[in-house]
N, C-alpha and C positions, 0 to 999 in steps of 0.2 A: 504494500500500500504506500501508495506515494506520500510527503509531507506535506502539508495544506499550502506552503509556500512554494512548492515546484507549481510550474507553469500552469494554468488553467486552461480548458479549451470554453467552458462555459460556467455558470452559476445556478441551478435551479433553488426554483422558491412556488411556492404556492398563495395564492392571493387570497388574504382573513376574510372566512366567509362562515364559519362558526359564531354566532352571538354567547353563547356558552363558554367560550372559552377566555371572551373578556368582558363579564358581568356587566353589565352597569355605564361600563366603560365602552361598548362597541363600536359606538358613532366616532368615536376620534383617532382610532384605529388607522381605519385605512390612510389617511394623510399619514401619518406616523411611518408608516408601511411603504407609501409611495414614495416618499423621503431617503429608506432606507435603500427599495430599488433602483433609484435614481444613481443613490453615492454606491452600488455595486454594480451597474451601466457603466458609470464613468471610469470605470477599471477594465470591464470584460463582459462578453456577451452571459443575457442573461436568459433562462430558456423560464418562462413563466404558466405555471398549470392553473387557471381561473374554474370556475365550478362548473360552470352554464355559459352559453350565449346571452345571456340576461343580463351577466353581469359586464361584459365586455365594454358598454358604452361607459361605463362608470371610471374603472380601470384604467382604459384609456385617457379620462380624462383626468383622473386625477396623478395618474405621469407625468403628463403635460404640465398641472400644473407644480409638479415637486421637480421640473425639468428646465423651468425655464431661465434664460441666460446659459444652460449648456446643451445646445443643437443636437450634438454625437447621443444624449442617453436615449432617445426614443428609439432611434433605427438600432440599438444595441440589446433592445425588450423583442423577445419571440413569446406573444401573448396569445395562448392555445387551451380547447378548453379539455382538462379533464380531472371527473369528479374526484374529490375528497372527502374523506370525515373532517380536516383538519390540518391547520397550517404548517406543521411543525417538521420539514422537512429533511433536517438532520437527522432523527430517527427513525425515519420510516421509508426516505433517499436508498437509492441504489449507492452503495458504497465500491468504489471502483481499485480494483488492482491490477498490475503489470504483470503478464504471463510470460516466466521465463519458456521461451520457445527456441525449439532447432529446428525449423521448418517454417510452413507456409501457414500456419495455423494466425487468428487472431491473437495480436500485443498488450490485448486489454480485454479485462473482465468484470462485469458490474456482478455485486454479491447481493441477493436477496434474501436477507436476514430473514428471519417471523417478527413480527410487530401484533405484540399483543397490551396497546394501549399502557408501556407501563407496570405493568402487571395486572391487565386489569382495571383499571381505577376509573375509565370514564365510561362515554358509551360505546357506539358502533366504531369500530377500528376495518372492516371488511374492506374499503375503498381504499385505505392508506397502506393495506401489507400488501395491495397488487401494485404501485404505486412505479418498482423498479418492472417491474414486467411490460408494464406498458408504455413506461419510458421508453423501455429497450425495443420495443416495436419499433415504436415514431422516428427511434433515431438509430435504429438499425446495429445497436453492441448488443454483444451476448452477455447472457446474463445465467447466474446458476446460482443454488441454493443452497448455501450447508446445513440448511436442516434445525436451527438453533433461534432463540429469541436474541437476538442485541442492537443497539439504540446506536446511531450513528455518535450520539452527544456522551456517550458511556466511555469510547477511546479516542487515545490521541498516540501518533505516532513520527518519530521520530527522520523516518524513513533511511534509517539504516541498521535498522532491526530489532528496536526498543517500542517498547507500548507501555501506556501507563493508561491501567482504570480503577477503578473503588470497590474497595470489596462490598460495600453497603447495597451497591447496583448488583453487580455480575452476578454473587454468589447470594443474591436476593433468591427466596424460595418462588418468588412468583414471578421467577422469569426462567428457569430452568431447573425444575426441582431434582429430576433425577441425574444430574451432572455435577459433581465434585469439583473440587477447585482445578485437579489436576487435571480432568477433563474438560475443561473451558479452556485452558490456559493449550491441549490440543490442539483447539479448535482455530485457535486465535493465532496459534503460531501456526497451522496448515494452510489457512486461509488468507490470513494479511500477511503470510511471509514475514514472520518477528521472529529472535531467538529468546529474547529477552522480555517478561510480561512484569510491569513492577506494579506493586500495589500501593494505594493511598486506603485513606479506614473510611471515615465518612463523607457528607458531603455539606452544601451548610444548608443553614436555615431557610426554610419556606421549598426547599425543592423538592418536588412531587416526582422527580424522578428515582428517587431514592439515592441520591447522590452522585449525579452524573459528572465527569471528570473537568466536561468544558467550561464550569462553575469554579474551579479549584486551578487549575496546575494545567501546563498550553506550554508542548513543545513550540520553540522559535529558532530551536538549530539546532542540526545532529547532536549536540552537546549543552544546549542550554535550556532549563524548562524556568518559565516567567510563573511565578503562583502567588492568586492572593492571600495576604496577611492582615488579621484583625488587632489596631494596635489597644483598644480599650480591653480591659480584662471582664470589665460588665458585661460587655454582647458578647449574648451566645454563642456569636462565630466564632469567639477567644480561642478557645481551646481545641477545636476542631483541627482550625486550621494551627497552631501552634504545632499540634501531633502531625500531620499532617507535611506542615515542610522540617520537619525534623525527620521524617519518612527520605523525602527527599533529600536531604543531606546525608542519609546514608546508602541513598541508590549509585550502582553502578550500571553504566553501560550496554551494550552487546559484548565489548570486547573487556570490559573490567575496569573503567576509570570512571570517575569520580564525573558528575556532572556538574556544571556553571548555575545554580540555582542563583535568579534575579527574584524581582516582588512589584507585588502591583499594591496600593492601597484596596481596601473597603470604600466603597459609599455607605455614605450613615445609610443606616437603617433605614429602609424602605417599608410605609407600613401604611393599609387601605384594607379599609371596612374591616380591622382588625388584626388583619392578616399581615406574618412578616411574610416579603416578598422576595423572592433569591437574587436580588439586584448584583453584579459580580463583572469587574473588569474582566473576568476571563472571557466572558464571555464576544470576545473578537473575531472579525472574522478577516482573514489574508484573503486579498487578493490580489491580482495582479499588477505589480507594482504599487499595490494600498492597502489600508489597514480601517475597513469599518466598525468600530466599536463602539460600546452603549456608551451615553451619555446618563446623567441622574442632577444636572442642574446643581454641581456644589464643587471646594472648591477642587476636590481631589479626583472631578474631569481632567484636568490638566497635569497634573501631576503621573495621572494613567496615560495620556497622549503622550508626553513627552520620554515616559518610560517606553512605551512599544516604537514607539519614534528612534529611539536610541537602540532598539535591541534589533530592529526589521529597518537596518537604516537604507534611505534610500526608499524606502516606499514613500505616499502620501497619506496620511491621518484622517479618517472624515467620520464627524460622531455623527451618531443617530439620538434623539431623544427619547429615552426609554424609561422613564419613571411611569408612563399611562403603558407600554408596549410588555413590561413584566408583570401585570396585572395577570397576563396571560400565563407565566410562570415559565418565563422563556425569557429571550433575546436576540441579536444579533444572529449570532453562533446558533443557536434553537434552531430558526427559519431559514437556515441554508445548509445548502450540500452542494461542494465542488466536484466538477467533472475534469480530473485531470487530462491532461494532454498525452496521447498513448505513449507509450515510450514500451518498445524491445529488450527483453534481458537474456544475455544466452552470446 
């Protein structure tokens, strides 16, 4: 599996068409949303899955306006429709690898996990687990299945042979009850080609995903993983994350060395109709030549930009405003899946 920072050929997203999934909040969404497809346009094509014909004229228009003053993002939007339960397309994305071949055989293979909402926890998931299958139609890559539940937003990888996910997800009963640790970590090396699977414990507060890794700790170079830190001892995230990159400072490698652990801050506490929110600089997403990350309106936006700024130098920074866009219990990172660029091994 390639690193999120090798080259992209495309971006897929799905357009928020769930009211479920941001209570209260739905009407302000989509601008939020088109904002965000606009600043992942202005890096690299984006291939866009709408519910309906219905919603097409909406869509459109509200690109247009999260687009204006930059010409290139519209013709960069491929807005096509097909249905969904739901926006959240890091986990339920075709997740794509490089096939070492010696032959005439296809360079690239999209992996079609099972997607079962999470563990469960919401409603219909049926449209979102065929979601790589019929991508792989429309755009003609192959696609295959190893048979197993995992969440695009559960791993991250290094792409030279290190993966790091949580044990609170993977080894969660209600995602794969009859497989052992040692059996996942199979899976994970047969499939994404890793030698190396390193584990973090939990994940923080308010995530519904039972601790997905993209919230936590985000390879940025064969050698270096970016993870946030809670620096209050009162929030709840103290201690998690405390454990957490103490984990990381004693991780090694594929090959046995020590990795360059950096930090991102915490945004205070995010909290609506009661609820703590998983608000988390990890949550970023690389693209090509850029770096789209949440926003939360305080002041340690900036202190997150200029960290990823300094560690992915050489890209461009472009926030999204996500303090109404976490309602949904996601972010950035949550709503996208990269289609890398094929690439031959062998």
């Amino acid at each position: 599996m390639p690193p999120e920072w090798a080259l992209h050929r495309a971006c897929y997203l799905v357009w928020p068409h769930n009211p479920d999934t941001w209570p209260g909040k739905f009407e302000v969404i989509a601008p939020l949303y088109a904002q965000m497809v606009a600043a992942i346009a202005s890096f690299e094509p984006v291939r866009l899955m709408v519910k309906d014909e219905a919603m097409m004229p909406d869509v459109i228009e509200q690109l247009r306006d999260a687009s204006r003053g930059n010409d290139a993002t519209i013709p960069n939007v491929e807005a096509f429709v097909l249905p969904t339960n739901d926006s959240w397309t890091r986990d339920h994305g075709p997740i794509f690898v490089n096939r070492i071949v010696h032959d005439d055989g296809p360079s690239q293979i999209a992996l079609d996990w099972r997607f079962n909402s999470w563990g469960e926890k919401y409603g219909a998931y049926d449209l979102d687990d065929v979601v790589p299958r019929k991508l792989g139609h429309r755009y003609g890559f192959e696609v295959i299945e190893p048979g197993i539940v995992l969440e695009g937003g559960s791993i991250d990888v290094n792409g030279a042979g290190a993966l790091l996910t949580t044990e609170s997800c993977l080894l969660n009963k209600n995602r794969n009850p009859d497989l052992s640790r040692a059996e996942i970590e199979d899976y994970l090396k047969t499939y994404l080609g890793v030698s190396e699977v390193l584990w973090l414990g939990e994940g923080i507060a308010g995530d519904d995903t039972d601790g997905h890794v993209d919230d936590l700790a985000r390879f940025v170079a064969p050698d270096t993983i970016v993870t946030v830190v809670e620096d209050d001892p009162a929030d709840e995230n103290y201690k998690v994350l405390r454990e957490n990159l103490a984990r990381l400072k004693s991780m090694r490698d594929q090959d046995g060395r020590p990795f360059r652990i950096e930090t991102l801050p915490m945004p205070p506490a995010v909290v609506y109709d009661g609820t703590r929110l998983p608000a988390s600089y990890a949550n970023f997403y690389i693209a090509n030549g850029g770096i789209v990350m949440p926003t939360f309106d305080c002041d340690a936006d900036r202190i997150a930009a200029m960290t990823l700024q300094r560690l992915l130098e050489g890209r461009r920074v472009l926030g999204v405003p996500s303090t109404d866009l976490v309602w949904g219990l996601g972010s950035v990172h949550c709503l996208t899946q990269q289609h890398p660029a094929s690439t031959t091994i062998g």
